[in-house]
C-alpha positions in Angstrom: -30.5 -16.2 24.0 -32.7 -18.7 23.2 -32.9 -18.2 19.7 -29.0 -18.7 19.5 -29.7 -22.5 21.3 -32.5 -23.5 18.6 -30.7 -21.9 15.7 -27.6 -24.4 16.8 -30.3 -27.3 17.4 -31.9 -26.5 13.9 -28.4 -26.4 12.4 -27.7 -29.9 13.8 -24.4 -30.3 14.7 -25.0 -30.1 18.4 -23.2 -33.6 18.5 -19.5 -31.1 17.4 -18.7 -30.4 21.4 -19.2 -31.4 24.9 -22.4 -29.5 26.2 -24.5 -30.0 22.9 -26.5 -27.2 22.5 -24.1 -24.5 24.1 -21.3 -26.2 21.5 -23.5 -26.0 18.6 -24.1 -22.4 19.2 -20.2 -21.5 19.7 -20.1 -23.6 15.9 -22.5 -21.1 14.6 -21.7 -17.8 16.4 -18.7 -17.8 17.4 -16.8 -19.5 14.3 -16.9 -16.8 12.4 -16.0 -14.0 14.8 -13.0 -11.9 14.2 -11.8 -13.4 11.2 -9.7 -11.1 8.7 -11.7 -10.5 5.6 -15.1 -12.7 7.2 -16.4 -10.9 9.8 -14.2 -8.9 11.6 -10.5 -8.5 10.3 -10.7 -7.8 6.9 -9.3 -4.5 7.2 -6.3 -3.5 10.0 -6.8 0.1 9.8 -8.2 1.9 13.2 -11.0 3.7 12.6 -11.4 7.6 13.3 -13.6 8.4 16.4 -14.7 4.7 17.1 -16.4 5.5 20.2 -18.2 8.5 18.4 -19.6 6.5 15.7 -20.3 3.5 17.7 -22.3 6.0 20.0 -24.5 7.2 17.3 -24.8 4.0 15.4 -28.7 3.5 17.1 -29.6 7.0 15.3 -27.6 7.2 12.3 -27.4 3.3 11.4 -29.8 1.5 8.9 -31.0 -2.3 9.3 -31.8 -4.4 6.4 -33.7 -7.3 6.9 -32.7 -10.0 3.8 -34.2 -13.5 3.0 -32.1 -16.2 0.9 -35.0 -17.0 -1.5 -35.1 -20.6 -1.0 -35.3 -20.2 2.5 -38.1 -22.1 4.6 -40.6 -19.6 6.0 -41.4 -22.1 9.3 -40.5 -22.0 12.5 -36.4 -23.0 12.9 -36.1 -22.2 9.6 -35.2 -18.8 7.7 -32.1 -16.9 6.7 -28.8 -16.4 8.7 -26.3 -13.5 7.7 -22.8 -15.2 9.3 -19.4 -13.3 8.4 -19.3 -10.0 6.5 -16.3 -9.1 4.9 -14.7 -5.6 4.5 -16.8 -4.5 1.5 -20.2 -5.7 3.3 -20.9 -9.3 1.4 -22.1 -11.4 3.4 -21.8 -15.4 3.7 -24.3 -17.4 5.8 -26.9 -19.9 5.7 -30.3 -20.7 5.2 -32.5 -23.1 6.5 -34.8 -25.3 4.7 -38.1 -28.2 5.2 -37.1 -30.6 7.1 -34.6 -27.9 8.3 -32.0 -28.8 5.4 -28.6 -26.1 5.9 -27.6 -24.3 2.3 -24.9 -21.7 1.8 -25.4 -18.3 0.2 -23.3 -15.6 -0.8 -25.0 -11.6 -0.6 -23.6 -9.1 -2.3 -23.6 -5.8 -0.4 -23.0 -3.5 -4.0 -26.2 -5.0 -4.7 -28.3 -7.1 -2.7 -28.1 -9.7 -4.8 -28.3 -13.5 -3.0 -26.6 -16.6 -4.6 -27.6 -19.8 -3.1 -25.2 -22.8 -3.5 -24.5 -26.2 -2.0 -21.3 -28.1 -1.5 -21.3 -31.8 -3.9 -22.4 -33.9 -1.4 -23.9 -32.3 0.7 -27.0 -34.7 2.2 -30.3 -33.6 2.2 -32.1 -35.1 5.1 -32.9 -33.6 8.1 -29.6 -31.7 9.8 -27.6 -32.6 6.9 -26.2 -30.0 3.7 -24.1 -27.1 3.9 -23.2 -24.6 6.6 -21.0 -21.5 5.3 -19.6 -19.5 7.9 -16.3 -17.6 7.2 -16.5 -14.9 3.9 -12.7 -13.3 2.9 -12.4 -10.1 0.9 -12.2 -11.8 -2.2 -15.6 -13.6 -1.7 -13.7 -17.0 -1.3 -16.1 -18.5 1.1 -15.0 -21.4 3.5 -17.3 -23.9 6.0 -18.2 -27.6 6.1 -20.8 -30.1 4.7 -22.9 -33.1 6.4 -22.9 -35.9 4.3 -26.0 -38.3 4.1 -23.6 -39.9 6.5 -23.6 -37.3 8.6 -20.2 -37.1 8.4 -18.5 -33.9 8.1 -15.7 -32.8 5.4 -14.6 -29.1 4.6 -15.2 -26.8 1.5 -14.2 -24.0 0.2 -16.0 -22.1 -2.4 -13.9 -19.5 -4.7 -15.0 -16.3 -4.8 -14.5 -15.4 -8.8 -15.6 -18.7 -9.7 -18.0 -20.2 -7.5 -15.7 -23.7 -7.8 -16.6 -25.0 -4.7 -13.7 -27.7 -3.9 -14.0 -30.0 -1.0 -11.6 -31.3 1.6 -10.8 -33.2 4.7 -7.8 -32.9 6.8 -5.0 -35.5 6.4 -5.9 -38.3 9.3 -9.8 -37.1 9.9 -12.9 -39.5 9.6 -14.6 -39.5 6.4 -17.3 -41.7 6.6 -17.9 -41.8 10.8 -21.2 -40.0 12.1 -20.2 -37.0 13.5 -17.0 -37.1 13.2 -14.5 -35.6 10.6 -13.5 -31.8 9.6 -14.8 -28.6 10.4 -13.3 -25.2 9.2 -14.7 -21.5 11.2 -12.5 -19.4 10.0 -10.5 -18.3 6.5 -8.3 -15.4 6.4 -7.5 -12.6 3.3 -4.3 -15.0 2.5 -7.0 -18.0 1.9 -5.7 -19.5 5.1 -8.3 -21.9 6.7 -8.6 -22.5 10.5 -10.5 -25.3 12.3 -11.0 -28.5 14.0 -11.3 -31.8 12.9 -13.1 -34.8 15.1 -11.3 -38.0 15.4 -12.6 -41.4 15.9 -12.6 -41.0 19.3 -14.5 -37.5 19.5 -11.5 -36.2 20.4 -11.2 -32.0 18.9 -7.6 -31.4 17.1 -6.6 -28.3 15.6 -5.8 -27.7 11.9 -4.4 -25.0 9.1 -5.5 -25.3 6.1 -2.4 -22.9 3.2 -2.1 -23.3 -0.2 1.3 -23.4 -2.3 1.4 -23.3 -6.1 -1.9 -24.7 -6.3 -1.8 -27.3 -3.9 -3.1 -27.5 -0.5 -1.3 -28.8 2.6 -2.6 -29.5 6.2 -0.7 -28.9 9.9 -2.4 -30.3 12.5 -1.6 -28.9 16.5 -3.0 -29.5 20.0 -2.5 -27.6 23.2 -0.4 -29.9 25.1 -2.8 -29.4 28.3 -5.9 -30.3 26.5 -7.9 -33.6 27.3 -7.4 -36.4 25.1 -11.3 -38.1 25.7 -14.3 -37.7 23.6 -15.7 -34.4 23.3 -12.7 -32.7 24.6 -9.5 -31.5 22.8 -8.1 -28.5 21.2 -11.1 -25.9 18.8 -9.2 -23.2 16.9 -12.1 -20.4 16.3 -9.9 -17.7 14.2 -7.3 -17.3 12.1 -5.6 -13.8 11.2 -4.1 -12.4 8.1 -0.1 -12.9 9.4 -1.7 -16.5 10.5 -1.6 -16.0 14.1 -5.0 -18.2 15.0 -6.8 -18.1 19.0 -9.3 -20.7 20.3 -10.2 -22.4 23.1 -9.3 -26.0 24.3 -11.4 -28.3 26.8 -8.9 -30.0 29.6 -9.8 -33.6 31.1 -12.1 -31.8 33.7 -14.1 -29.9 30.5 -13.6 -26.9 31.7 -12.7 -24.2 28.5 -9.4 -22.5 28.3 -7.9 -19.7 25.9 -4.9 -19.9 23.6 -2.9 -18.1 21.3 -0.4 -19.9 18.5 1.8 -17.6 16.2 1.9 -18.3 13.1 5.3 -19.8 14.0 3.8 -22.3 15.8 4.2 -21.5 19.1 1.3 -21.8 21.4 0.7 -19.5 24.4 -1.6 -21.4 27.1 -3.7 -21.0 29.0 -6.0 -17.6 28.7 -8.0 -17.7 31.5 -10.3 -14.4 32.3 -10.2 -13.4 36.0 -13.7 -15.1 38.0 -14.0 -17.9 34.8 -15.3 -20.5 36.7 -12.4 -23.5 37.5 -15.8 -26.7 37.7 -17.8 -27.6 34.8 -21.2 -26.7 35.8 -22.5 -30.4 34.0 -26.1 -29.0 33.4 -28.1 -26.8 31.1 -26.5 -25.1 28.2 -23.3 -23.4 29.9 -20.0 -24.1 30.3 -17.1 -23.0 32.3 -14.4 -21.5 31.7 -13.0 -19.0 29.1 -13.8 -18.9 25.5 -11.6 -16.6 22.9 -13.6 -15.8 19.5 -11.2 -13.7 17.8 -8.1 -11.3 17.3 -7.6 -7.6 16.7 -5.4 -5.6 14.3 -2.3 -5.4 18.0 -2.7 -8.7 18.8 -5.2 -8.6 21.3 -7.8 -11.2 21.7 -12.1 -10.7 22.7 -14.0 -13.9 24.1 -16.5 -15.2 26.5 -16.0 -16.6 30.2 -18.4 -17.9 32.4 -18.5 -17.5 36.0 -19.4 -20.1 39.1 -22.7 -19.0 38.6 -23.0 -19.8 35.1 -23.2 -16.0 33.9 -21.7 -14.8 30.7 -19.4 -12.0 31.1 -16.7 -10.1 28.4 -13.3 -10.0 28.5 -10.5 -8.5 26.3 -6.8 -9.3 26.9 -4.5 -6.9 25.4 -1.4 -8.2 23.3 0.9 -7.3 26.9 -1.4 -10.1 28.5 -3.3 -7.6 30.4 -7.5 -9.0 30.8 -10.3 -6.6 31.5 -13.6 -7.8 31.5 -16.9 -6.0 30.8 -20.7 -6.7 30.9 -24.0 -4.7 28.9 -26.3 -2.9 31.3 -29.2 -4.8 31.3 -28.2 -8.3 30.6 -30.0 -10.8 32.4 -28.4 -13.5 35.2 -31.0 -16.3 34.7 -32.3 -17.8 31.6 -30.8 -20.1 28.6 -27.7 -17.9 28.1 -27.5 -15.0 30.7 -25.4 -12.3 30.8 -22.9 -10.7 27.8 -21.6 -12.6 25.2 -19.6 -11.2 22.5 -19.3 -12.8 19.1 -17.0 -10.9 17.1 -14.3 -8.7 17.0 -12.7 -6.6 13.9 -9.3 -5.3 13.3 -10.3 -2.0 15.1 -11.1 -4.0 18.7 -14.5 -2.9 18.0 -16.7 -5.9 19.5 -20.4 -7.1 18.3 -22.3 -9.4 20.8 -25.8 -10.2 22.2 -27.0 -9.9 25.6 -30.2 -11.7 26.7 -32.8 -9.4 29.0 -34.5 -10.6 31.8 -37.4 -11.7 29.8 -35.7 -13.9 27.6 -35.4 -11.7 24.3 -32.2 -11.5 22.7 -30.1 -7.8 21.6 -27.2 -7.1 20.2 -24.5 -4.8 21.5 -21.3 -3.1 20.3 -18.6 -2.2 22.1 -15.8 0.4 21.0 -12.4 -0.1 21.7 -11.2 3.2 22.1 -13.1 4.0 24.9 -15.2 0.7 26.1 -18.5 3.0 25.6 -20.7 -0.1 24.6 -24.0 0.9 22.5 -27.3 -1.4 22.9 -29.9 -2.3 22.1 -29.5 -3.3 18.8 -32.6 -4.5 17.4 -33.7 -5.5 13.6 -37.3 -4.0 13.2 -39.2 -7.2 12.8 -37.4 -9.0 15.6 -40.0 -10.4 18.2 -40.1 -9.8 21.4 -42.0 -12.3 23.6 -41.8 -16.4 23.1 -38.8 -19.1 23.3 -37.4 -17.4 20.6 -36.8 -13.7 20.3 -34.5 -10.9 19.7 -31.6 -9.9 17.4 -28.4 -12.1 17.3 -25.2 -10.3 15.6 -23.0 -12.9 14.7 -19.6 -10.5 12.8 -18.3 -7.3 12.6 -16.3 -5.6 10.1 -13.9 -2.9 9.8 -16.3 -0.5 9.0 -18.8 -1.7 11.7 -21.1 -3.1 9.8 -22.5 -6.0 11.1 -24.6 -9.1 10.0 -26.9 -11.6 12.1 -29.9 -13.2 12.3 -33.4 -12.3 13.9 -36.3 -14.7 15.2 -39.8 -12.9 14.3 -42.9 -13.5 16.0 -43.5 -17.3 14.5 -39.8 -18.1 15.3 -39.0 -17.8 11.5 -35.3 -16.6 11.2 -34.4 -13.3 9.2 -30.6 -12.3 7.7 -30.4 -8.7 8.9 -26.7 -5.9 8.0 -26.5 -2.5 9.6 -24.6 -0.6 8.1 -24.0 3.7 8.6 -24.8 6.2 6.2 -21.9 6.2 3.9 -19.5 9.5 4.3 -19.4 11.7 1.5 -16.7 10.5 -1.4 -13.7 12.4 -1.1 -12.8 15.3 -3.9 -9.2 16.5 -5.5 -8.4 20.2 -6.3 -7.4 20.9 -8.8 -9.3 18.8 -11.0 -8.0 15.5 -12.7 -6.8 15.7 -15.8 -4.0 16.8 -17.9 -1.0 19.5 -17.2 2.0 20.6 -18.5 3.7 21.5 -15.0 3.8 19.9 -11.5 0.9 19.8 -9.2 0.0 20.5 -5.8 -2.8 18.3 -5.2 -5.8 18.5 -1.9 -8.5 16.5 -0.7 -11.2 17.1 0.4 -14.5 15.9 2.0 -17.9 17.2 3.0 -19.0 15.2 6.0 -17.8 16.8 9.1 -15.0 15.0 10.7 -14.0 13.0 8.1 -10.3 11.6 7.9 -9.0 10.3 4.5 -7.4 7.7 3.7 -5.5 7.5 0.1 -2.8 5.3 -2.4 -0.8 5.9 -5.0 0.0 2.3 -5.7 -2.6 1.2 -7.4 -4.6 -0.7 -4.6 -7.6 0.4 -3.6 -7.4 2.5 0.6 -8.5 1.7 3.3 -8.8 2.5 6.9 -5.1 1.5 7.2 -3.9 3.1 3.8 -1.9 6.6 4.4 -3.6 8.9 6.4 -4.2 12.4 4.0 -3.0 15.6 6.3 -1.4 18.1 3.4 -1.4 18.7 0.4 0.2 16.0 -2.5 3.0 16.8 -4.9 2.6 15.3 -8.2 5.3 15.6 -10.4 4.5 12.7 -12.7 1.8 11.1 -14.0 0.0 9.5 -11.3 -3.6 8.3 -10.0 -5.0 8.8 -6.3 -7.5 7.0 -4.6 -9.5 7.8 -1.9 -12.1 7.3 0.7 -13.2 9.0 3.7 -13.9 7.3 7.4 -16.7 9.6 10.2 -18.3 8.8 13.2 -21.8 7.2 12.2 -20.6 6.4 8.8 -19.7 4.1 6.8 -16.6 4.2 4.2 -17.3 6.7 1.7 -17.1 5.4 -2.0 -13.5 4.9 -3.4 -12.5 8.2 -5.4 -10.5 8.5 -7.9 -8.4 11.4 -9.4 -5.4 10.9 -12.2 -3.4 13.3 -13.2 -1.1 13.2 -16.2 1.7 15.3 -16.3 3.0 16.7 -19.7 5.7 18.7 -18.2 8.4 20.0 -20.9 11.6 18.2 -21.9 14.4 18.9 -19.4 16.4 22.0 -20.7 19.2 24.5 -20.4 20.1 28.3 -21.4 23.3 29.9 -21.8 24.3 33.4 -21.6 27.7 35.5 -21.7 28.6 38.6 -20.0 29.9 40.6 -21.3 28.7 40.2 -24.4 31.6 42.4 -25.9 35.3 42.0 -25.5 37.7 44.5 -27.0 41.7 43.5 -26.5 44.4 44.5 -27.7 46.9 42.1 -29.7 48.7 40.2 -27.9 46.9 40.0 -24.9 43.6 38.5 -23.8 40.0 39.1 -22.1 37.5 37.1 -20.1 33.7 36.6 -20.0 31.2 34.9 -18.0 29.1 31.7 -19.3 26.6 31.2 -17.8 24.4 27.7 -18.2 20.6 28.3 -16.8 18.5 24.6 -16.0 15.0 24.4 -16.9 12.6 21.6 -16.1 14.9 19.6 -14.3 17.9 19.6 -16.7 21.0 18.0 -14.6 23.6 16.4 -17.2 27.2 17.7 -18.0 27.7 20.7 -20.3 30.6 21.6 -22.8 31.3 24.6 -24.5 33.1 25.5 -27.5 34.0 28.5 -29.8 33.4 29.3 -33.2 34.2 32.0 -35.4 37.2 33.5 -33.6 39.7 35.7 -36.0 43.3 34.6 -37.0 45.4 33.6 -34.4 42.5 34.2 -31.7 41.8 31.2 -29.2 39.3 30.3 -26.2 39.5 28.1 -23.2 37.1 27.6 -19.7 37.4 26.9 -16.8 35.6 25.1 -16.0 35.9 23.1 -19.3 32.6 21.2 -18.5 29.5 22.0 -15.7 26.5 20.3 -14.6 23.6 22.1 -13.0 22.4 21.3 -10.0 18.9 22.8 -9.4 20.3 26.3 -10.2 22.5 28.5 -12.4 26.2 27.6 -12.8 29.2 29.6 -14.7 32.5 28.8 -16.5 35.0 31.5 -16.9 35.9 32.1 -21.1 38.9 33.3 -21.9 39.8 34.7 -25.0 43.8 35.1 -26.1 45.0 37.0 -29.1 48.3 36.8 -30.7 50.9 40.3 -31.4 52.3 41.2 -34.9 56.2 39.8 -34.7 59.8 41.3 -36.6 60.4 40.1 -40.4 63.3 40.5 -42.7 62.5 42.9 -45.1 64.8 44.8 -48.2 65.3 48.3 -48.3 63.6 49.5 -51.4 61.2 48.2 -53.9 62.4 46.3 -56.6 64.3 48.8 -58.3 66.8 49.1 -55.1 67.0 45.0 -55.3 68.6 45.9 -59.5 70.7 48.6 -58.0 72.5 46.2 -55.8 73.1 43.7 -57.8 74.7 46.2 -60.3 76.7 47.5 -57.3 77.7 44.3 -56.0 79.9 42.7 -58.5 81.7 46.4 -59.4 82.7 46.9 -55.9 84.2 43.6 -55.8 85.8 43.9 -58.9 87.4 47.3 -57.7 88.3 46.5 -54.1 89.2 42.8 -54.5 90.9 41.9 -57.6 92.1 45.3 -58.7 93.3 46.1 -55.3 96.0 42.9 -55.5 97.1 45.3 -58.7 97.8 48.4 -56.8 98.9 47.4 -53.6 99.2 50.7 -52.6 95.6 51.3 -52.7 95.1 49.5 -49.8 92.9 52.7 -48.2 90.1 52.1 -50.8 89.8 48.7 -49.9 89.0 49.7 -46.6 86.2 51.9 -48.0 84.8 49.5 -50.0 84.7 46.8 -47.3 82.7 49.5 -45.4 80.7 50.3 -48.2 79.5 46.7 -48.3 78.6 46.3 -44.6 76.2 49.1 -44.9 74.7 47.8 -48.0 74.4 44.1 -46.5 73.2 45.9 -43.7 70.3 47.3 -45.5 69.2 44.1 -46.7 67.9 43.1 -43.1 66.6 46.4 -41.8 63.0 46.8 -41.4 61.4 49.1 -44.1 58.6 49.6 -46.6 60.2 46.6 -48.7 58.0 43.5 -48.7 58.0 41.0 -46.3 60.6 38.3 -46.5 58.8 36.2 -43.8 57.4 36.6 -40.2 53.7 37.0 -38.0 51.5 40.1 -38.6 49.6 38.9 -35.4 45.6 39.0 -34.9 44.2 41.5 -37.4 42.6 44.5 -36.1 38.9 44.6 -36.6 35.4 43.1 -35.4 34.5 39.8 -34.8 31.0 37.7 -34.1 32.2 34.5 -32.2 29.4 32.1 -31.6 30.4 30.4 -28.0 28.1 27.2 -27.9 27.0 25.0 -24.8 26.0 20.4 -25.3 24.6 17.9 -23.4 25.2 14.5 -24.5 22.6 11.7 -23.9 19.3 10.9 -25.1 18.6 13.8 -26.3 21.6 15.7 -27.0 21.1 19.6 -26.4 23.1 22.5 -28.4 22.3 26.2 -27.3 24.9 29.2 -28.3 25.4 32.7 -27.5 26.9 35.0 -29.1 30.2 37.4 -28.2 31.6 40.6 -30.3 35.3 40.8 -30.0 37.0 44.2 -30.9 41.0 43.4 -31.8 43.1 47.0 -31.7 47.1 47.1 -31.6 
């Protein structure tokens, strides 16, 4: 562990907490663990077969050994990788002559190292510009040392590289030592930290923006001591702004809380065996140290026993604590025993463990199981001398993780191991364009894979919707995917649109059957039958056309709307019967006759009879005579009509009976029905 003490002391800010060096290093290490997006929580998905991969990581994993290219090559000096975020950038700090701190920003896509230094940053010896916390959008957040050496906070943004400066409402600005120090910034830009009053007392700060403008809240754990060098040291902030930390009472001895982002603060954590007495000496302290938060809620940290021996502990969102410890840690030395770092969404926890000789390695320790996987050593790292061995300083959701290594001349190296990448997911059928709805799979090659995929837009991740069938797509629509294995890493994102050309909604019609004969007067019935197609669901009307003379159609139902299947309307088609007419006797020469006859049979029986009174018998014939010719003037015959209905006419008729849909696009389909009309 000794290369964590000197890479505090060559940071120089040793002077932030109580027991110098052993503060320092919890500054550096420990600031950065956990955070969401910076080394730890930038993703909240579980990952598939945890203990599996984190089994095989010593086998299957790669280390990369990086330099800032400024960096001074001397002893103390050198390259640190601090916080990785969940695509594998990586935001740290590099040391240069006469051990002058810089920030830089490495880009995992390519390697590629920015360098950068916050205005104002001094330049003297344990003075510039200490980055520790990287989000998922590159913002980068830590703290400067004036040529004052006074402290003030930064954040650098990650499309931009604007770095703006800040220092918490009420902190020291121009006071050695004293004023604001940010360790953690989560995905919502969020920043966490501790600012040092006048006093050297440690107070606890959040950092939000609204609508462009940036406002501080400032807390302390009621039972934290109020002298110099104690008070209240937030260490990590999550994304729903729920931060854990550590507080020093008036006896210096460390406790752990929690504060919801509501404010409320749970207190204290206390492992079980933390030692209760400040040990006073050498670079430990007592007590129990959080350093960050998983996806539940539960919180990984440090405690230290009576003996001054580093030990693990978790403590479960319930409350529950277990504790754990690396086969093979040491009890003596600068830092003995197991001290984890970091922790990322997954519980998955990153750490270093110092041997019995001295040399520093790291450790990870999977959640699901507790299986804990060591050494982990960067080739290069050395192995005898003060300083030695690998330090990992944050994991993240993938289990990547990103450190620092002394070599043999005590010259410090950025290191990131990362897994092979599992194999980019594929979709069947292909993307592209269809005229129908699909039914789409994926797929992936690396055995055991689970994917992960979105429709939305945004790109998955290890908490994005777990694939387990097949995927309707009815519309035009993109999928993204990745895959997650043991001993991997995230696969590339893949991406599959499909646009779907799928026919206007439709309808048929059909009528059954398709030939009615009836007889006048009465009436038949067919079926009409409206068929959807390609989702067709409005209301339908029908209508006749073409029916003969004094024909007419009605249905019931006079209007229908499909539902996912066929539907019917009855049609019924009425005819109307010939009627009686009045009609003369003869043709015209019979209408002549009678109105000769007419006027001559008055004339003889009316007038003539008041002559010859005694003819009174042919006046009784003649009346008669008349009734039967008045009575052929309204008896049906073979005279032409003098009014009256010959009914629907015998013969064969094409009716058209047509089906619409009103809307956007209005719809007109007809079939057609032969009626046959007999009397």
């Amino acid at each position: 562990m000794a290369i964590i003490s000197l890479t505090a002391l060559a940071l120089g800010i040793a002077p932030l907490t109580t027991n110098a060096v052993t503060r320092a290093w919890i500054r550096v290490s420990g600031s950065k663990a956990g955070c969401p997006g910076c080394g730890g929580h930038a993703s909240y998905g579980s990952l598939a077969n945890s203990a599996r991969r984190l089994a095989s990581a010593a086998t299957t994993s790669t280390i990369t050994s990086f330099d800032a290219p400024g960096a001074g090559a001397a002893m103390l000096q050198g390259t640190i990788g601090a916080s990785i975020n969940t695509a594998g950038d990586i935001a740290g700090i590099y040391l240069t002559t006469p051990n002058v701190a810089h920030g830089f920003i490495r880009l995992a896509s390519t390697g590629a190292i920015t360098e950068f230094d916050a205005p104002g940053a001094g330049t003297a010896l344990n003075q510039g510009t200490f980055a520790v916390s990287i989000d998922a959008a590159d913002d980068v957040a830590g703290m400067y040392a004036d040529s004052n050496n006074a402290y003030h906070g930064f954040v650098r943004d990650g499309a931009t590289g604007t770095i703006t400066q800040f220092d918490v409402t009420g902190a020291p600005t121009a006071i050695k030592h004293r004023g604001t120090v940010p360790l953690s910034v989560n995905a919502a830009g969020d920043i966490t930290g501790l600012y040092v009053d006048a006093s050297a007392v440690r107070h606890g700060f959040v950092r939000t923006v609204a609508n462009g403008s940036a406002s501080f809240t400032t807390f302390n754990v009621s039972s934290a001591g109020t002298s110099g060098t104690q008070g209240t040291i937030p260490m990590n902030i999550d994304a729903s702004g729920n931060i854990t930390g550590f507080y020093i009472d008036a006896n210096g001895v460390f406790h752990g809380f929690l504060r919801a982002a509501s404010g409320t603060i749970t207190a204290p954590i206390d492992a079980p065996g933390a030692a209760a007495v400040a040990a006073g000496h050498g670079f430990t302290f007592a007590g129990s140290l959080p350093v960050g938060l998983d996806a539940a809620g539960g919180i990984a940290g440090i405690f230290s026993d009576a003996n001054s021996v580093f030990h693990g502990f978790v403590r479960e969102a319930n409350g529950t604590i277990s504790t754990f410890d690396v086969t093979g840690a040491g009890t003596t030395g600068l830092f003995p025993g197991t001290t984890p770092t970091s922790v990322n969404g997954a519980g998955d926890i990153a750490g270093v463990y110092e041997d019995a000789n001295g040399v520093s390695h790291g450790f990870v320790r999977a959640a699901s199981d507790g299986t804990i996987t060591a050494p982990l050593d960067a080739p290069g790292a050395g192995t005898t001398g003060m300083i030695a061995g690998t330090v990992p300083f944050s994991i993240n959701a993938a289990d990547d993780i990103t450190g620092s290594y002394a070599d043999s001349n005590g010259t410090f190296h950025g290191f990131v191991l990362t897994s092979p990448a599992a194999a980019t997911p594929t979709f069947s059928p292909s993307p592209g364009s269809y005229s129908s709805t699909q039914t789409v799979t994926i797929s992936d090659a690396t055995t055991g894979a689970s994917i992960y995929y979105t429709t939305d837009g945004t790109t998955p991740t290890t908490g994005s919707t777990s694939y387990s069938g097949s995927i309707t797509v009815d519309s035009t629509e993109t999928i993204q995917a990745i895959a997650a294995a043991a001993g991997f890493s995230n696969s590339a994102v893949a991406t599959a649109t499909y646009t779907i050309n799928a026919p206007a909604p439709d309808f048929q019609v059909s009528v059954g059957p398709t030939t009615l004969t009836i007889v006048a007067g009465q009436s038949g019935e067919a079926t009409f039958t409206v068929t959807p197609e390609n989702g067709f669901n409005s209301p339908v009307n029908f209508a006749c056309n073409g029916l003969p003379a004094g024909a007419a159609c009605s249905f019931s139902p006079p209007s229908v709307t499909p539902d996912g299947a066929p539907i019917a309307s009855t049609l019924t088609v009425t005819t109307t019967a010939p009627s009686a007419a009045l009609r003369l006797p003869g043709g015209s020469s019979w209408r002549l006759a009678y109105a000769a006859v007419f006027p001559l049979l008055v004339l003889a029986f009316g007038f003539g009879a008041r002559r010859r009174e005694g003819l009174r018998g042919l006046r009784f014939i003649g009346f008669v005579i008349l009734l039967v010719v008045a009575s052929g003037l309204t008896s049906c015959g073979g005279g032409n009509s003098g009014g009256g209905n010959t009914g629907t006419p015998v013969g064969t008729s094409s009716v058209s009976v047509s089906a619409s849909a009103a809307g956007g696009g209005a719809i007109d389909h007809s079939a057609t029905l032969t009626i046959i009309i007999t009397h």
